[in-house]
Z-matrix of the N, CA and C atoms (Angstrom, degrees):
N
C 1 1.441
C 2 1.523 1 107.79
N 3 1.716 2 119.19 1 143.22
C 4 1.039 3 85.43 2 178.83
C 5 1.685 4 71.04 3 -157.98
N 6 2.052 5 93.10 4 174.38
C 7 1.873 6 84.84 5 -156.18
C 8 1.689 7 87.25 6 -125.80
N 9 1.804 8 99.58 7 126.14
C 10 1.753 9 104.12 8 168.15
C 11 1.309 10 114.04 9 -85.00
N 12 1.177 11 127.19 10 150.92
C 13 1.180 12 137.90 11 155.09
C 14 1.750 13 116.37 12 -87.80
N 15 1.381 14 120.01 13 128.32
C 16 1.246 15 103.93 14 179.32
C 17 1.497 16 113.83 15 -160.15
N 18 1.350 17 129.84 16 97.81
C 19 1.474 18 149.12 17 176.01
C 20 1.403 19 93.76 18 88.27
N 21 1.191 20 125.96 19 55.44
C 22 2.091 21 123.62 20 -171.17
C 23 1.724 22 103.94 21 58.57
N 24 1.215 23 130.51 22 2.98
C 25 1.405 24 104.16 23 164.50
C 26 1.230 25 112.80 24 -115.86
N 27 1.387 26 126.75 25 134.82
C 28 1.724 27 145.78 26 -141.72
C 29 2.050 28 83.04 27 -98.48
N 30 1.153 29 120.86 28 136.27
C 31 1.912 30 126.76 29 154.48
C 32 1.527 31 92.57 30 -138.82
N 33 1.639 32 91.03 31 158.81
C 34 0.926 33 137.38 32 -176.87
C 35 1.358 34 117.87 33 -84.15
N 36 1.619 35 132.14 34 109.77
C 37 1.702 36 108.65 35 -155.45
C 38 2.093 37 96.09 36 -112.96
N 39 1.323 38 126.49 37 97.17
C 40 1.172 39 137.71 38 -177.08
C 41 1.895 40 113.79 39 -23.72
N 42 0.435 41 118.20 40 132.88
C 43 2.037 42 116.33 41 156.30
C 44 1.441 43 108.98 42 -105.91
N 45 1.436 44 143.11 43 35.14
C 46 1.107 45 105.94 44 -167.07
C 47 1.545 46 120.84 45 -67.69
N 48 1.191 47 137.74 46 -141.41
C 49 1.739 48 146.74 47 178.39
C 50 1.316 49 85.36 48 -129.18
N 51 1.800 50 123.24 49 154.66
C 52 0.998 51 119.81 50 138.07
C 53 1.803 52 121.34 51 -90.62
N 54 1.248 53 93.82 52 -6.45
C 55 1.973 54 87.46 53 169.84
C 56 1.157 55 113.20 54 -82.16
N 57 1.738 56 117.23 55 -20.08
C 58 1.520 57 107.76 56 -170.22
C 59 2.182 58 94.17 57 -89.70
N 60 1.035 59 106.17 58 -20.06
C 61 1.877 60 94.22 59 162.59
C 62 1.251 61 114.95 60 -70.19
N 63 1.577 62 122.62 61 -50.43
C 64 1.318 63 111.93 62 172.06
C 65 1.431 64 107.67 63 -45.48
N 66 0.744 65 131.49 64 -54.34
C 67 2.185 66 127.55 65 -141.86
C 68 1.911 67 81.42 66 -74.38
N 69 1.141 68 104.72 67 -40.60
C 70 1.723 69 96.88 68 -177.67
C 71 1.064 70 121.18 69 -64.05
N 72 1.184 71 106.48 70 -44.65
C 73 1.651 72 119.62 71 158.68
C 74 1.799 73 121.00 72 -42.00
N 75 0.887 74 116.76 73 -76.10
C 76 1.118 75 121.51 74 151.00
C 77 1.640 76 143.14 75 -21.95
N 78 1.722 77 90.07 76 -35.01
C 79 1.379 78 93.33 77 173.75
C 80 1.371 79 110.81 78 -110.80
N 81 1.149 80 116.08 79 30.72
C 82 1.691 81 124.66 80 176.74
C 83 1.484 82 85.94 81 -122.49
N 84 0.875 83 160.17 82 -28.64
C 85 1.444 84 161.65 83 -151.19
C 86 1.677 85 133.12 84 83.17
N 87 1.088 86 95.73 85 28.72
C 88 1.653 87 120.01 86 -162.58
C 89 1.954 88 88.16 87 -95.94
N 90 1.466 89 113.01 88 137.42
C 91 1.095 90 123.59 89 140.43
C 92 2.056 91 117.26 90 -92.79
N 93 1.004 92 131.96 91 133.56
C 94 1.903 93 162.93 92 -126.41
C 95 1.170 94 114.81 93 -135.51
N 96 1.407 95 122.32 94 80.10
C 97 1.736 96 119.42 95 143.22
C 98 1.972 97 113.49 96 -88.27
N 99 1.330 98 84.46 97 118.25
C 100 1.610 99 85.25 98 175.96
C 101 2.061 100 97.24 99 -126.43
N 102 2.013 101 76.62 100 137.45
C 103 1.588 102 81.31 101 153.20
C 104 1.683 103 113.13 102 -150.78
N 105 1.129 104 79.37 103 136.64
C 106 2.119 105 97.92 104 -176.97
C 107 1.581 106 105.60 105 -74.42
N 108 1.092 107 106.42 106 122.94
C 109 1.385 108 129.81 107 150.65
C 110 1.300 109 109.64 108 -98.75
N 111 2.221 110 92.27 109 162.32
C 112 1.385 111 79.64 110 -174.17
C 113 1.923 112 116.85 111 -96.62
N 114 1.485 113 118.44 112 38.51
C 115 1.399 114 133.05 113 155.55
C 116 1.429 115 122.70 114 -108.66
N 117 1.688 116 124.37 115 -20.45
C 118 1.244 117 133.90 116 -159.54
C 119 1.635 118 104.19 117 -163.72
N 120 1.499 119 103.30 118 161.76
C 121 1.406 120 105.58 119 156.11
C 122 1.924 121 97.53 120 -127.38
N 123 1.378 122 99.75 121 147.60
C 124 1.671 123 131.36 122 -137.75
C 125 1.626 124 85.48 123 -115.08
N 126 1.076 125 137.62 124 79.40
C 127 1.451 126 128.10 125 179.55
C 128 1.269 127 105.45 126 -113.81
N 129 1.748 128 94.27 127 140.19
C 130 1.578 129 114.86 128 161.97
C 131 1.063 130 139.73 129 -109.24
N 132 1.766 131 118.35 130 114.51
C 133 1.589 132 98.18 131 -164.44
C 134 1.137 133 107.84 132 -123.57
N 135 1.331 134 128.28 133 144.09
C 136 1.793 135 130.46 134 154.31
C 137 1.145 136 108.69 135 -136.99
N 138 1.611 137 95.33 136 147.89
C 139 1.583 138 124.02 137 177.05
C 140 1.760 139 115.63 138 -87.61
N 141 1.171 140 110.44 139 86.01
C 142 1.207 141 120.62 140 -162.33
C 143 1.528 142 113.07 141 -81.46
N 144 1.255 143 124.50 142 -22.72
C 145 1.061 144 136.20 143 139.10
C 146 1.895 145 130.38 144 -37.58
N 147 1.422 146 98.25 145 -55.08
C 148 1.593 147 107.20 146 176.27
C 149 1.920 148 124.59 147 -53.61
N 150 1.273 149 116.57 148 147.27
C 151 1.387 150 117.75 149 -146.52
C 152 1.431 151 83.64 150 -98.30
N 153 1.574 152 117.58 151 -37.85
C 154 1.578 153 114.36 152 -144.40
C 155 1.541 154 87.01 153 -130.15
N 156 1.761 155 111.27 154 176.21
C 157 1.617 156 95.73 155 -176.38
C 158 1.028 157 125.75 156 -125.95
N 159 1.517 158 134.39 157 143.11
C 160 0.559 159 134.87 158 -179.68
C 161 1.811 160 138.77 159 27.31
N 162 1.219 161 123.91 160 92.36
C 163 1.540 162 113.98 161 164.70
C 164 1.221 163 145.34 162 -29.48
N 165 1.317 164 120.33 163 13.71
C 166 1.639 165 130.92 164 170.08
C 167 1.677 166 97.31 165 -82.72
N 168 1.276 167 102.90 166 132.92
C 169 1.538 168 105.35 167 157.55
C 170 1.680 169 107.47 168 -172.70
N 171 1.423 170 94.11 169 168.80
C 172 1.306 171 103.21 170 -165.23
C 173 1.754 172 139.11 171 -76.42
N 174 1.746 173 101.99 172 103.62
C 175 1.219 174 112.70 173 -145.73
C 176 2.162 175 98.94 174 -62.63
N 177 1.503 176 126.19 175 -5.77
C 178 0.866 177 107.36 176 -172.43
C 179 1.755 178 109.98 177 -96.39
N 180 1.107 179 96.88 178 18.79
C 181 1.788 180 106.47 179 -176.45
C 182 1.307 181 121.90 180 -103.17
N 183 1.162 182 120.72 181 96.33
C 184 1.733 183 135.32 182 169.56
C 185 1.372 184 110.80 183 12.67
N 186 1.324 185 91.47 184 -65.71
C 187 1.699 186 112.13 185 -158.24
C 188 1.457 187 110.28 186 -67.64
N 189 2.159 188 114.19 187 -17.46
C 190 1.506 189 95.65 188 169.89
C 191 1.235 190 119.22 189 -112.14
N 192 1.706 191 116.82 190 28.32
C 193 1.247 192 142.38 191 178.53
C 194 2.001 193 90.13 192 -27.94
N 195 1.254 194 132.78 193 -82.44
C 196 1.336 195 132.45 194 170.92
C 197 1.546 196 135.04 195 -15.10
N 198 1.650 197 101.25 196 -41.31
C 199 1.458 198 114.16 197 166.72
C 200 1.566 199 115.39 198 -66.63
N 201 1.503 200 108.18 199 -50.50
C 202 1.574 201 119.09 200 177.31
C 203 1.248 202 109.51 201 -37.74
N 204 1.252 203 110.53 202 -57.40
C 205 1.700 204 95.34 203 -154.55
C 206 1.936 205 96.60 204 -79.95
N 207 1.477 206 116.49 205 -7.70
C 208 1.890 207 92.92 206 165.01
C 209 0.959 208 145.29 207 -77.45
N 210 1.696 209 99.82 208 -3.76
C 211 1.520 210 127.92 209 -156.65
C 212 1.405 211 100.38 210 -52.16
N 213 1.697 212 120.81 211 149.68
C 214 1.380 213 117.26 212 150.24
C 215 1.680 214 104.74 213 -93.30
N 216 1.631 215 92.84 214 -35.55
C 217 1.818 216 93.07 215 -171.22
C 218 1.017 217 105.09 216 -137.24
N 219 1.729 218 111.98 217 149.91
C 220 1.603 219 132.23 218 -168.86
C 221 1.802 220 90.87 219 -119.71
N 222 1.509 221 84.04 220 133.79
C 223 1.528 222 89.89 221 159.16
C 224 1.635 223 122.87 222 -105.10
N 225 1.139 224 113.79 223 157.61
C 226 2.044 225 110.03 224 -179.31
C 227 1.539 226 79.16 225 -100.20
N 228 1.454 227 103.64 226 123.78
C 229 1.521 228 128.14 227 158.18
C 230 1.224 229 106.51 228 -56.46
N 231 1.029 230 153.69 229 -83.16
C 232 1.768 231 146.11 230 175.22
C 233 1.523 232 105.14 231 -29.63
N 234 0.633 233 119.31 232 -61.80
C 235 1.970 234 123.83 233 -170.07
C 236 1.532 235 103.45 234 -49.14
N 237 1.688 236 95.75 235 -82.46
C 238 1.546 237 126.79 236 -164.00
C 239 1.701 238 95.91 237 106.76
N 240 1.565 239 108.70 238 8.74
C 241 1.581 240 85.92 239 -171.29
C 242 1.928 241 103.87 240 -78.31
N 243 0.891 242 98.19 241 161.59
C 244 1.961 243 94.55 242 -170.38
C 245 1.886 244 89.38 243 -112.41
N 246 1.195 245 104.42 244 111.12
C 247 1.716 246 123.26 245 -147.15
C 248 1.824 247 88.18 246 -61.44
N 249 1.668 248 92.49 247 143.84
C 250 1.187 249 102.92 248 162.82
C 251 1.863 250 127.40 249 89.78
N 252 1.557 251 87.78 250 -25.08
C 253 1.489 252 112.33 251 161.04
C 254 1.339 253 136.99 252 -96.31
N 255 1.524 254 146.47 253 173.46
C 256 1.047 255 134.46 254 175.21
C 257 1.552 256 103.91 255 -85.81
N 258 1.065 257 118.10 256 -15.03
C 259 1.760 258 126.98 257 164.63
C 260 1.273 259 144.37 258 -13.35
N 261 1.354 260 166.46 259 47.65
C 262 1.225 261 122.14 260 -160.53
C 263 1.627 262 107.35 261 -121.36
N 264 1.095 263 122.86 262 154.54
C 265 1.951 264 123.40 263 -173.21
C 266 1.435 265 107.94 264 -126.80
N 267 1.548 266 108.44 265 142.62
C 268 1.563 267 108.03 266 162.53
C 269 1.743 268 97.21 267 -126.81
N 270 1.906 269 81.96 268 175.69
C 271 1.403 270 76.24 269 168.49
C 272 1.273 271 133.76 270 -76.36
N 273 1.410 272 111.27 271 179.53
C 274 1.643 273 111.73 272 160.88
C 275 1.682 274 107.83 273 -115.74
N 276 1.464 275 100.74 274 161.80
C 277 1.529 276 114.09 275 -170.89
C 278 1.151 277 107.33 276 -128.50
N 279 1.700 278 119.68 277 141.84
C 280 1.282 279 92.85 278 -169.23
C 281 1.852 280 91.42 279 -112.12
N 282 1.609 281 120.29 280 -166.27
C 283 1.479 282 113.83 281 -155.28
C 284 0.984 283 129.11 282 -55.67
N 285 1.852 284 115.60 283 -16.70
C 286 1.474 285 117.19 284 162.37
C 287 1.251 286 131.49 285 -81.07
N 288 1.962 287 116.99 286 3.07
C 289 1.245 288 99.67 287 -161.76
C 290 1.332 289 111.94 288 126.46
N 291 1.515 290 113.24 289 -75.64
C 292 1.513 291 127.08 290 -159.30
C 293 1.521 292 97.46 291 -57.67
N 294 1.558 293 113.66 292 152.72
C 295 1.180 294 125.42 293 159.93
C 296 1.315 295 101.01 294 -61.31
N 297 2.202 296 107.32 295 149.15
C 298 1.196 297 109.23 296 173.59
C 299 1.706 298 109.63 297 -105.35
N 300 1.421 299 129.53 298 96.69
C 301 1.532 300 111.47 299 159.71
C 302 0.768 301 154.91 300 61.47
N 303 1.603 302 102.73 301 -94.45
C 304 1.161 303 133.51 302 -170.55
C 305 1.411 304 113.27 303 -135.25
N 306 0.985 305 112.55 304 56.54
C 307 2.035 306 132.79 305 176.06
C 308 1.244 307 122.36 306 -166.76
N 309 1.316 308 121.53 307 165.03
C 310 1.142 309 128.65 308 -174.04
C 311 1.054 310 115.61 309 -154.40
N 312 1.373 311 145.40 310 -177.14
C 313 1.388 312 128.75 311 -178.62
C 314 1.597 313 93.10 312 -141.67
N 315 1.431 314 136.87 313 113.05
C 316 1.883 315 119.33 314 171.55
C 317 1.516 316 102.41 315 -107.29
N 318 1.064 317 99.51 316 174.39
C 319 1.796 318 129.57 317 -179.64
C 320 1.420 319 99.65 318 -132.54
N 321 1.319 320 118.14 319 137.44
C 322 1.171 321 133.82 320 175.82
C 323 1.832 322 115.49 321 -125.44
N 324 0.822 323 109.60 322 112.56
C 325 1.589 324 107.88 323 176.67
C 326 1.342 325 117.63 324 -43.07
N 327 0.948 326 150.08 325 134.12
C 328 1.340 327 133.60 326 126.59
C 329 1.493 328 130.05 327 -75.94
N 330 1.012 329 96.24 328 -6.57
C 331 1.943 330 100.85 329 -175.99
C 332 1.691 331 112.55 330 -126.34
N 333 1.075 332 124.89 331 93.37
C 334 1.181 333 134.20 332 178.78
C 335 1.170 334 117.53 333 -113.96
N 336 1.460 335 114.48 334 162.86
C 337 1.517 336 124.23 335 -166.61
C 338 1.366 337 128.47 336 -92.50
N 339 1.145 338 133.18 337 105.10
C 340 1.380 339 151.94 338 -150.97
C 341 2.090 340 102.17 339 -19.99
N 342 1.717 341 84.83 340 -54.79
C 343 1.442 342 99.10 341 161.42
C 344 1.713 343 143.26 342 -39.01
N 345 1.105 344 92.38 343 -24.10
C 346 1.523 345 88.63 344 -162.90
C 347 1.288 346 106.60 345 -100.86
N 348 1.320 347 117.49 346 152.28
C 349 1.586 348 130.33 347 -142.83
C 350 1.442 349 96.06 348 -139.97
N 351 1.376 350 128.41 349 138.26
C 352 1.257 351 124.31 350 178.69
C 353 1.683 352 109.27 351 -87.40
N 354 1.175 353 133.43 352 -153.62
C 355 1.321 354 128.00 353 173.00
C 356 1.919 355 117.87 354 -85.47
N 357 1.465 356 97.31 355 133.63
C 358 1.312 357 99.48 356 -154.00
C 359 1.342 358 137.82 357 98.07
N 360 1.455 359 90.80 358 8.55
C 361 1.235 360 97.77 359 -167.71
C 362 1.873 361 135.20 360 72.23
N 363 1.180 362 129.25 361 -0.32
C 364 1.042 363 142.42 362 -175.46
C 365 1.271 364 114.54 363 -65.18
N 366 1.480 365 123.84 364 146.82
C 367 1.281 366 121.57 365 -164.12
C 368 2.010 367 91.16 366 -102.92
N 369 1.676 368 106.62 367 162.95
C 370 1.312 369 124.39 368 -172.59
C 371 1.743 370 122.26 369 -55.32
N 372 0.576 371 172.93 370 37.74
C 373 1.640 372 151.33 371 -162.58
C 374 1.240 373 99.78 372 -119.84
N 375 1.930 374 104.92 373 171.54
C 376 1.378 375 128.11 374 -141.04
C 377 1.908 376 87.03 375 -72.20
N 378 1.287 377 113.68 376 -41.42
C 379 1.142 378 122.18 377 -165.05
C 380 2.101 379 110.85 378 -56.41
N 381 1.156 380 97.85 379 -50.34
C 382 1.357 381 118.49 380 -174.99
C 383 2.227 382 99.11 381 -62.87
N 384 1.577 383 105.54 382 -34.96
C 385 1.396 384 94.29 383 -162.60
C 386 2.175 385 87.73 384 -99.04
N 387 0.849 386 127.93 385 13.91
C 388 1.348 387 130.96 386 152.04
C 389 1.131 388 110.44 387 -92.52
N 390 1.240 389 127.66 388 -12.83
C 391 1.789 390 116.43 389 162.78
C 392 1.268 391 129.36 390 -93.28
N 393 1.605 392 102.29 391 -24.32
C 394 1.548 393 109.00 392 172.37
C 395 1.357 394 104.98 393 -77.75
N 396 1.125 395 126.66 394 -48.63
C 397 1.909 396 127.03 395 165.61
C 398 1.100 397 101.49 396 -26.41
N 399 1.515 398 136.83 397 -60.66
C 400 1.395 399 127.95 398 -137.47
C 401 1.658 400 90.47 399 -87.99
N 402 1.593 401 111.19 400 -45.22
C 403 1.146 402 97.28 401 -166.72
C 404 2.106 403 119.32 402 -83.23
N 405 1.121 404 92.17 403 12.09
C 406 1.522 405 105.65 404 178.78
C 407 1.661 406 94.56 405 -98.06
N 408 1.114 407 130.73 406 -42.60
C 409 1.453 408 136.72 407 164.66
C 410 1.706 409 106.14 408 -38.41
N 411 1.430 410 108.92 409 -86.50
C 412 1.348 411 104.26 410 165.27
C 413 1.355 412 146.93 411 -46.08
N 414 1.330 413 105.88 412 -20.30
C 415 1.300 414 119.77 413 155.40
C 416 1.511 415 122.29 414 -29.79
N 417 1.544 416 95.60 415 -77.80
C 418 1.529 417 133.31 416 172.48
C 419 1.336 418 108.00 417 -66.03
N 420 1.166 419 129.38 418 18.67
C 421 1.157 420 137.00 419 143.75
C 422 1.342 421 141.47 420 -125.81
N 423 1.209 422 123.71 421 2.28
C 424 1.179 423 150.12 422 -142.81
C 425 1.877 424 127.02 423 -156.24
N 426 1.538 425 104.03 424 -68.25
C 427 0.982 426 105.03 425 -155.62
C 428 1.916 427 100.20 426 -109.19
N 429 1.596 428 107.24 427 -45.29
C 430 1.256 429 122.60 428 -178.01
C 431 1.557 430 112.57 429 119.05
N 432 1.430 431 110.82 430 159.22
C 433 1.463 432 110.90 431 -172.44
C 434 1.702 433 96.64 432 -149.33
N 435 1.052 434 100.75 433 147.24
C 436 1.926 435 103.58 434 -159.71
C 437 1.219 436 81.67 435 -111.04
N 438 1.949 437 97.85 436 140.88
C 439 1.637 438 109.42 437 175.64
C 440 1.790 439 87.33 438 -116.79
N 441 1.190 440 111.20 439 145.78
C 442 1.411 441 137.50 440 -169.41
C 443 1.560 442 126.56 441 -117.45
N 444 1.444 443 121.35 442 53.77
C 445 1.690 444 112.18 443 165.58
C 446 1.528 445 76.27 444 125.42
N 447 1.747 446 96.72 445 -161.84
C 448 1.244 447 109.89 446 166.76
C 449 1.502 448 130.27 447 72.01
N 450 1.200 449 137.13 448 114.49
C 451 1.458 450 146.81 449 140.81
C 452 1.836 451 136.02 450 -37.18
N 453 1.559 452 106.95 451 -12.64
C 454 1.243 453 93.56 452 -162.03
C 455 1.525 454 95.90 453 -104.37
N 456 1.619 455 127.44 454 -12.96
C 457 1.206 456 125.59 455 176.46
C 458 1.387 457 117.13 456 -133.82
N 459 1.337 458 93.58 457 130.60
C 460 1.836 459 100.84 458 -174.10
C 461 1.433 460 112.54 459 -100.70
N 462 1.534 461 111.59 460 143.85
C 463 1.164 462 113.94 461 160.28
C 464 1.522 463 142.15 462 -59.06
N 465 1.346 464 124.17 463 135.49
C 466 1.323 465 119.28 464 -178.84
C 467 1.462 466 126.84 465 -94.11
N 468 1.133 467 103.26 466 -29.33
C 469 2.081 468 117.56 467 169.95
C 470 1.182 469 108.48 468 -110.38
N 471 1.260 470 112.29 469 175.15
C 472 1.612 471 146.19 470 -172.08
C 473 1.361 472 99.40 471 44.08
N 474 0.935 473 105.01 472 -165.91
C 475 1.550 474 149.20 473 -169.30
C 476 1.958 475 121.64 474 -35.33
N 477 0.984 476 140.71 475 107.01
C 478 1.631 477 107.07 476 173.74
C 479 1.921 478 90.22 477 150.03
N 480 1.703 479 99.63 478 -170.24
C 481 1.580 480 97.83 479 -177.43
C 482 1.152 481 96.18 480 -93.97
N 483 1.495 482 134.97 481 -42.28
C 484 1.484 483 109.25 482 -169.85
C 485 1.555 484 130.89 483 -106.41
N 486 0.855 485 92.02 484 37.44
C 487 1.826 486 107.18 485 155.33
C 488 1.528 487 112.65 486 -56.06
N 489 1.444 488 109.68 487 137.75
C 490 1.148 489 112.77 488 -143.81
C 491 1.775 490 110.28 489 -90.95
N 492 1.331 491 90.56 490 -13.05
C 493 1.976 492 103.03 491 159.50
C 494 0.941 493 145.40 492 -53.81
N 495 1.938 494 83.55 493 -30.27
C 496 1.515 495 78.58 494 -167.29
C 497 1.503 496 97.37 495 -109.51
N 498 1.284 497 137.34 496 64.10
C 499 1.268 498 150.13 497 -147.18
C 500 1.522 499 87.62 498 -132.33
């Protein structure tokens, strides 16, 4: 980790590994295309294994009133940023179009602002954003992650029109 200074505002410049995302990857059940840029690393993951899809769904819909309240993480539908993190995911499509399932596509910052604090207040490092990965991984596999408003990312489970099944 290491910290730029730049026009008086101080960021945070990431190191992560890409083997230590894979192995995380991996151990959430995600198969991993990653590629590093030099602002982000651009990763693609699907659970190729998984029957049903993906745990994103749409936190403004009645019917997944139940999912909401387990959430660890909400995404802003316009963004894709997954709040509170350096994060943000869209979907993936596969050659016809249709949403796929069981994938996702994230962005990871590498350059963040000296400022920004994860939940709880916690300060940034490589260590801290390999735990929110894993547990945003499991999330989306497991527990669920509420998508919130927005056009640019669709839901894949529960309830609503754009669930990706019923495509």
């Amino acid at each position: 980790m290491q910290v730029l200074q730049a026009a008086g505002e101080k960021y945070i410049l990431l190191e992560l590994e890409t083997e230590a995302l894979g192995g995380i990857a991996s151990q959430a059940g995600f198969d991993l295309k990653i590629e590093e840029t030099g602002r982000a690393w651009i990763v693609e993951l699907t659970a190729q294994e998984r029957q049903s899809p993906l745990l994103l769904f749409d936190a403004a819909d009645p019917g997944n009133l139940g999912w909401f309240s387990r959430c660890q993480f909400y995404v802003d539908g316009a963004s894709g940023n997954v709040l509170q993190t350096p994060i943000a995911i869209a979907n993936i499509r596969d050659r016809r179009g249709n949403l796929m399932p069981n994938g996702l596509r994230m962005h990871i910052a590498k350059e963040i602002s000296a400022r920004f604090k994860l939940p709880g207040r916690v300060a940034v490092n490589e260590q801290m954003i390999y735990q929110v990965f894993y547990n945003l991984l499991h999330a989306l596999q497991n527990v669920g992650v509420g998508l919130c408003g927005g056009p640019s990312v669709r839901a894949l489970a529960g309830r609503g029109e754009n669930v990706a099944l019923r495509s």
